[in-house]
N, C-alpha and C positions, 0 to 999 in steps of 0.2 A: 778470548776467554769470556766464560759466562760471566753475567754480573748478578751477584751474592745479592739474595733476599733473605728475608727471615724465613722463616720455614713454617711450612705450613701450617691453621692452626695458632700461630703464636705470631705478634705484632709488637709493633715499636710503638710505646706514649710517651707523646711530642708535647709542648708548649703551643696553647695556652691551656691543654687537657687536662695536664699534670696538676696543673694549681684546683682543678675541682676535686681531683683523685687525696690531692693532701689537704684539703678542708674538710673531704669524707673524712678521714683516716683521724685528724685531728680533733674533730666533732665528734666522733666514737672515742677516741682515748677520755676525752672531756667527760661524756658523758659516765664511760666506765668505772671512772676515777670516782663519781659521785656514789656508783654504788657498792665502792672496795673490791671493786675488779683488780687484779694485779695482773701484769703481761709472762705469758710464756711463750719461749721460743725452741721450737720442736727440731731437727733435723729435717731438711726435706727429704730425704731416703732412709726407709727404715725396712728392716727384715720382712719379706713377701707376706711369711706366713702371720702375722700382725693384722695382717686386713682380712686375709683367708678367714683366720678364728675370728676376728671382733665385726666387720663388714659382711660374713658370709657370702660363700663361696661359689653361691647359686646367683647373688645378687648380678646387674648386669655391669660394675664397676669392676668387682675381679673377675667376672667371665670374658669378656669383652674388652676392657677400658683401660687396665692400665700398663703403665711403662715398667717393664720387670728385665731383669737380664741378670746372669752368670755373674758373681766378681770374680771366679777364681781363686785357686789354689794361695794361701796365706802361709807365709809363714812365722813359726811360734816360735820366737828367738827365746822365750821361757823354757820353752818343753827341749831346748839345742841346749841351753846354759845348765841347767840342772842334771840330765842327764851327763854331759861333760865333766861337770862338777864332781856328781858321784862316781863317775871311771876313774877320774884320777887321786881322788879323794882315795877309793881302795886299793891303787896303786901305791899310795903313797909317794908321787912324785911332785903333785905342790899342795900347798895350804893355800885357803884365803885367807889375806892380812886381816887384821880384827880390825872395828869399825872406829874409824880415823875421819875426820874433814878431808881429808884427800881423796881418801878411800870415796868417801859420800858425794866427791865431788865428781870424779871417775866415773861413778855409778850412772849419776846423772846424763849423762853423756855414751850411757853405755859401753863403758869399758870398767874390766874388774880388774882389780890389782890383786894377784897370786904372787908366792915366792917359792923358788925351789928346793924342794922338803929337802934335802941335802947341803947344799949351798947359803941357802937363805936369800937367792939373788933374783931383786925385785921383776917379775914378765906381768906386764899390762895385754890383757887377752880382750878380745873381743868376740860376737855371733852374727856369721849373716849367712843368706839363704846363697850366695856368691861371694865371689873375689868382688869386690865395687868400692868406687871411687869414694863413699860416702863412709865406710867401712876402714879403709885406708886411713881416709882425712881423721877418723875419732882416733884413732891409735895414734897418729904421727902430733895430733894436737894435745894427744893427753899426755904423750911424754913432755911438750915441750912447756906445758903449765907444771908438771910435776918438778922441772929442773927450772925453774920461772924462780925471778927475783922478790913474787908475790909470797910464791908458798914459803921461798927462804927467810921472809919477814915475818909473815902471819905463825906457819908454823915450822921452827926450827927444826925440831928433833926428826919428825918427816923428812925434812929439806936436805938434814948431814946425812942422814942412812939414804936418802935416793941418791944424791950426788955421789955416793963412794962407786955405784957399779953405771953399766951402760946398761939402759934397762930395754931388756928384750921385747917385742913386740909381735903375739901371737894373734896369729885372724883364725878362727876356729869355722869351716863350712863342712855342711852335711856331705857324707861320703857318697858317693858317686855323680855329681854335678863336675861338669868340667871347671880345672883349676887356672889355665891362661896363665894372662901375667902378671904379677904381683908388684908391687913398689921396692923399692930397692931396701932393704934390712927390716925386713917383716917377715915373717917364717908364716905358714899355712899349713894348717894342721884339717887332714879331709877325716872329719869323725863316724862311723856308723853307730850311732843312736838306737838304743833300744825300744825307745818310743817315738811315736810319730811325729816330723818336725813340721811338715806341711798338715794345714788343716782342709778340710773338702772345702769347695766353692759352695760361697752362701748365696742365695737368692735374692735380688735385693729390688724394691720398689719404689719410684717416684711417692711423694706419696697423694693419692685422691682425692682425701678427705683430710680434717686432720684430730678429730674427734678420738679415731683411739690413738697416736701420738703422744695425745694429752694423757689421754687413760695410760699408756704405757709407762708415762714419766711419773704419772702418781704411783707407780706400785716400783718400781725402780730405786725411787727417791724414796719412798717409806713416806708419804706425805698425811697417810690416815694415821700416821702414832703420833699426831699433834693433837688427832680428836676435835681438830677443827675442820668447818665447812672447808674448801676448795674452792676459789672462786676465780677463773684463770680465764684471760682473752689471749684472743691472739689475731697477726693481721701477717700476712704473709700467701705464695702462692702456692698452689695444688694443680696437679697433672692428671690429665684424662685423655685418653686416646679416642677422642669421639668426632663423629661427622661437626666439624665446625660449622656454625651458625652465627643469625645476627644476636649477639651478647653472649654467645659460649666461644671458648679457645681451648686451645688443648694445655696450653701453660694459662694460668687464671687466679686472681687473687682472691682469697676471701677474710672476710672479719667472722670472726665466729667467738662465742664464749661459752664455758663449762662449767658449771654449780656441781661439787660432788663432794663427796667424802661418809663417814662411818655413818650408818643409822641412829648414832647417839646425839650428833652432831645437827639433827633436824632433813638431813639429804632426802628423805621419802615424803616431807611435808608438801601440801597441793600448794602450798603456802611459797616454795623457791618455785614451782611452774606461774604461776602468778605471777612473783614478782622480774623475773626473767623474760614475760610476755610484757608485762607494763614499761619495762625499760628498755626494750623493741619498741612500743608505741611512744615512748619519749624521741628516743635516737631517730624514729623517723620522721617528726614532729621537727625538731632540730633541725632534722635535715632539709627542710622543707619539702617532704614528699606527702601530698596533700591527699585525699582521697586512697588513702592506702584501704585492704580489708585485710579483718584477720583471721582466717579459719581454724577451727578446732575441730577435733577426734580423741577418741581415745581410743587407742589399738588391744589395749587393756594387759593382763599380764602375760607370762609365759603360757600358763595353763589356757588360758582363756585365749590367745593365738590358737594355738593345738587344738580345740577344741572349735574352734569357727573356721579354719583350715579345713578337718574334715568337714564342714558344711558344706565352705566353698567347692571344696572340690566335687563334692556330691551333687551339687547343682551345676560343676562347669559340665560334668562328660556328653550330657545332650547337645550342648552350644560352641563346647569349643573346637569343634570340626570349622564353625563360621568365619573365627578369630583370626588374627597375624598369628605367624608362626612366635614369634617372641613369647604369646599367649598359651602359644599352645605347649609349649617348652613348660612357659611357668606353673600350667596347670598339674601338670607333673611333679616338679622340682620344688614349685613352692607357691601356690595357688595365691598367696597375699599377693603375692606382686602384679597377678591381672588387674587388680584395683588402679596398679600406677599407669596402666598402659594412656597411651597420647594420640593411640593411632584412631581418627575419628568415624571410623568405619566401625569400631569396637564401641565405643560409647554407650547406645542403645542396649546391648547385651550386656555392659555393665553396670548399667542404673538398674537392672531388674534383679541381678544379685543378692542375696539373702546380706543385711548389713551386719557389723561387727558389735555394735550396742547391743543386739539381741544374744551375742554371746560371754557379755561379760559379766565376771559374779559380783556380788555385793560388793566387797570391796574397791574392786575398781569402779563400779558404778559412783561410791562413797567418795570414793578421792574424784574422781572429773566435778561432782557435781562443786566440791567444795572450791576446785579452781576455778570452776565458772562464778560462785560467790564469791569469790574474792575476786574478781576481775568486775564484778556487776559494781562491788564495792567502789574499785577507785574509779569506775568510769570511764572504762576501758569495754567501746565495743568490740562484738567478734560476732562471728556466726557460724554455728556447725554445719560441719560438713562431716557425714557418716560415708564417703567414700574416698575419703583423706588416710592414706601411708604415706610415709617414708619407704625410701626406696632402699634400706638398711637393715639391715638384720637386728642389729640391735636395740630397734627402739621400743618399748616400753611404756604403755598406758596414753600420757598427754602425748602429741602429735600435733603440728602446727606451722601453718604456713602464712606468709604475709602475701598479700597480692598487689597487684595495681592496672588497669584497666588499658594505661598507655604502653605496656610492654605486649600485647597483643596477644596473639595463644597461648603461647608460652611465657605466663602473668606471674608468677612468682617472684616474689623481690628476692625471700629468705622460708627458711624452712630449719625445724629442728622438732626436739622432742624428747622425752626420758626414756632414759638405757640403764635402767637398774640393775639388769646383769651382765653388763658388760666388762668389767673390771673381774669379774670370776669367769669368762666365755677366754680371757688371755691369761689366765692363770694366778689373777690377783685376789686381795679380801673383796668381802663385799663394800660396795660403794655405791652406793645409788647416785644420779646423776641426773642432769640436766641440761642440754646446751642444744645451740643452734651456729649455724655458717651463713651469709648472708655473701655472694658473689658481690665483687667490685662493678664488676664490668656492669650487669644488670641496673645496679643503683648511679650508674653513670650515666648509664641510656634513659632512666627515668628522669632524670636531673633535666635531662639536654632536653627534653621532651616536654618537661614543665618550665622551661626558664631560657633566655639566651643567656651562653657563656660568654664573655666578652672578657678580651687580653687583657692581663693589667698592665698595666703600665707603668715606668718608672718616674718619680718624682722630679727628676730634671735629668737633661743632658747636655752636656760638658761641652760646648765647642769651641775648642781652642783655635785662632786666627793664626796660622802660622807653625811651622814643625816643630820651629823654636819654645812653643808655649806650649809643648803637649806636658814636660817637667810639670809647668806650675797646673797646668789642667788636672795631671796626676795627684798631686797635693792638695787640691783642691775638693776633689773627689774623694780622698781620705778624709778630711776634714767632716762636709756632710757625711756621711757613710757612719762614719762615728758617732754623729748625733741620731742615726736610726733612720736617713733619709737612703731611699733606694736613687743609683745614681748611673746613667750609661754613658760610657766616655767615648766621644767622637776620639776624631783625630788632626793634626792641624795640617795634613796632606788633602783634607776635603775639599772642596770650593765652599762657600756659605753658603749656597745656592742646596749641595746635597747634604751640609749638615742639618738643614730644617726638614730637609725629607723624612733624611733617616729618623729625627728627632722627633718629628709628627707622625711615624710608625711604632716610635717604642716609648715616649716621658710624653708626658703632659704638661712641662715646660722646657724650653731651652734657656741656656745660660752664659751668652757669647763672653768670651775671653781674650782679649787682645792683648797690647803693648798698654794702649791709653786705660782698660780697665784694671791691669794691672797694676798702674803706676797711681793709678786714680784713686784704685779701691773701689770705685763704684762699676757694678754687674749689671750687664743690659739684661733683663729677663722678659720673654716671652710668655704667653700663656696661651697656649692652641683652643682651651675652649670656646675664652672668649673674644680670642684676639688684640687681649691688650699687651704693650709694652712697658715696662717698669724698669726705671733705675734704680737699685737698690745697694746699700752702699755693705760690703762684706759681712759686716759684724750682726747685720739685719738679715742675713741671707737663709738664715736656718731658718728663724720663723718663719719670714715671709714664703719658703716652701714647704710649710705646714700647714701654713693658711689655708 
């Protein structure tokens, strides 16, 4: 039999990786926290067409990049129940009970309590796309709470009118699915439904980015009828089906955060790009990533893309014969994106490019200029770069990437930008916006690059002399543990010989345990750095591994 790897693309983070990975994570929560960042957390799969309208569909994320596929055929256990409801409603052959705790509690659980319009004789019905085990179980479970000693307490009057009949048990499936076999005293009723019970297969997406996610949940949620900013992080992974490399994967974490909400609220101010860049320049500051740059653009507005679009493309049709085919696609489809090309054969033909500043009107000239004063203000370098996109459809005026020198060609720590129209591009109010994504993996490989990572280590380890002592080693180690020390517990099957092995591969002290320090109280302690030995008598034991 093969032996199972991870799949291509996507990797395992192991110890001592992990502890750099949540000092990032920890050091960005920190930092967010200071600027009323609050955490959202998005689905990782959301409806295809979400990235299609908000990412654009020319971009090379949904042409190319991501993980999409069929869910298939759904069933609407809604559009089965109401239909049913009103057949037999105009039959007049049962009623629904009026609204009871039993009733409400049924419900929950999906099953209704009907009686029959004649008789008055209680049938708990339920809806499924089949005959199934799950279906079954809610019917045979909900009679036996209905005749349950519970409801005959809580509530009587329910309790005497159920207990008078044997209450029938209907499983109600759409007509012409096969019926098989059914549980013993449950009747199945095959319905033809007037309207459709199966819904079509929806299209569904890992997701890439997570930027409209965010956007999705603000118009969802109705989060601009508070009239306040939006100020939402998030840390979690994103999917891309792309050639993996050193610092890209195809499963991939990123931190990313979004400024957005109504025009009244401040969301259009140069004033949130600013302060959104300066708290980039803190976080990476923190993080100790030294030597960072940080580039700025402004792509400018809608009008003013449109407008340097046709330039560009007016100047690509002589050149782009010379170009990668990706170039040559985009000169077509969507001319900004020749800007983002990597391929270094294209370079020279795109520094000579007519630039995007030349095309934008006063106002976006008015708002870059004024986020550049404010960033001159708090003293926050950057340096423009006029052949700076986003590789996104929808960004919007500022544009801006973090660099660093030790990630190699591919320098980009983080990258983000404004999407004014994005929240109306998926069918939401307006909501101007702000936000960037910063890859994990990337600020990992910088980290490792500036600095050795070195394992931590645990505080002591426990070696008990003997099988008999591993009890009190146990106890022992709760003891510490509790007062906040980290503790790795041998075993008394070791020899002493491999309890200081293993104990100088994971503590930075050991802490032998016998019969005699048992009975003693006093703890032989080791200390690998410097190689001294200490007796220390129990009650001293927490500080002295503080020290």
């Amino acid at each position: 039999m093969a032996t199972l790897k991870a799949v291509r693309g996507t990797r395992d983070l192991l110890p001592p990786e992990t502890a750099l990975w949540n000092r990032i994570e920890a050091t960005a929560r920190a930092v967010f926290a200071r600027y009323n960042f609050g955490e959202i957390r998005t689905p990782v799969f959301e409806d295809t067409s979400l990235f299609a309208r908000g990412v654009g569909e020319e971009t090379d994320i949904v042409s190319k990049e991501m993980y999409t596929w069929e869910d298939g055929e759904r069933f609407d256990q809604t559009a089965l129940a109401n239909s049913w409801f009103e057949a037999v409603g105009a039959e007049k052959r049962f009623y629904r009970e009026g609204a009871n705790r039993v009733s409400s509690v049924l419900q929950e659980n999906g099953v209704y309590w009907m009686g029959e319009q004649t008789t008055g004789h209680p049938v708990f019905v339920a809806f499924a796309p089949k005959i199934t085990r799950d279906a079954i179980d809610r019917l045979l479970s909900s009679r036996a709470y209905a005749k349950s000693a519970l409801v005959q307490k809580d509530y009587p009057q329910d309790s005497e009118y159920l207990r008078k009949f044997h209450i029938r048990l209907l499983l109600v499936i759409p007509a012409g699915v096969g019926v098989g076999d059914s549980a013993q005293d449950i009747e199945v009723q095959q319905f033809q439904s007037p309207t459709p019970v199966f819904k079509s297969s929806q299209s569904l997406t890992l997701r890439p980015e997570n930027t409209a996610g965010v956007v999705r949940a603000y118009i969802e949620h109705q989060l601009g009828e508070t009239g306040q900013l939006q100020k939402l992080y998030y840390i979690g992974p994103q999917f891309r089906r792309e050639r993996p490399q050193k610092g890209r994967y195809r499963q991939f974490s990123q931190i990313g955060a979004e400024v957005l909400g109504p025009t009244s609220a401040g969301s259009e101010s140069p004033l949130r790009d600013a302060e959104v860049l300066e708290m980039l320049a803190t976080l990476l500051d923190e993080l100790g990533i030294k030597g960072w740059v940080l580039e700025l653009n402004s792509v400018g507005s809608a009008a003013d893309r449109a407008r340097y679009n046709d330039t560009l493309r007016a100047a690509l049709i002589p050149v782009v014969g010379q170009m990668c085919v990706d170039c040559q696609r985009r000169a077509v489809t969507n001319p900004l994106r020749v800007l983002d090309c990597k391929v270094p054969e294209d370079q020279p033909i795109i520094e000579k490019l007519p630039v995007i500043a030349d095309s934008l009107d006063e106002a976006s000239k008015t708002h870059f200029a004024a986020v550049l004063a404010a960033l001159d203000a708090a003293g926050v370098p950057y340096t423009r770069n006029h052949r700076l996109v986003r590789g996104l459809d929808y960004y919007t005026r500022t544009t801006f990437e973090f660099t660093h020198s030790g990630l190699g060609a591919q320098n980009a720590l983080l990258g983000g930008g404004r999407y004014d129209g994005l929240s109306e591009a998926i069918g939401g109010p307006k909501a101007p916006g702000i936000g960037f994504a910063m890859g994990e993996d990337r600020l990992v490989l910088t980290l490792q690059a500036l600095e050795a990572v070195a394992q931590t280590k645990a505080d002591a380890f426990i070696a008990p002399l003997g099988e008999n002592m591993n009890p009190a080693a146990l106890a022992l180690g709760r003891e510490l543990r509790r007062q906040g020390l980290s503790v790795e517990l041998g075993d008394g099957s070791f020899r002493l010989k491999k309890s200081f092995e293993t104990a100088d591969k994971t503590a930075r002290r050991i802490v032998i345990l016998g019969e005699d320090e048992l009975q003693s109280g006093i703890l032989t302690v080791k200390d690998f750095a410097s190689g001294t030995q200490s007796k220390v008598p129990r009650g001293e034991l927490v500080a002295f591994l503080k020290g």
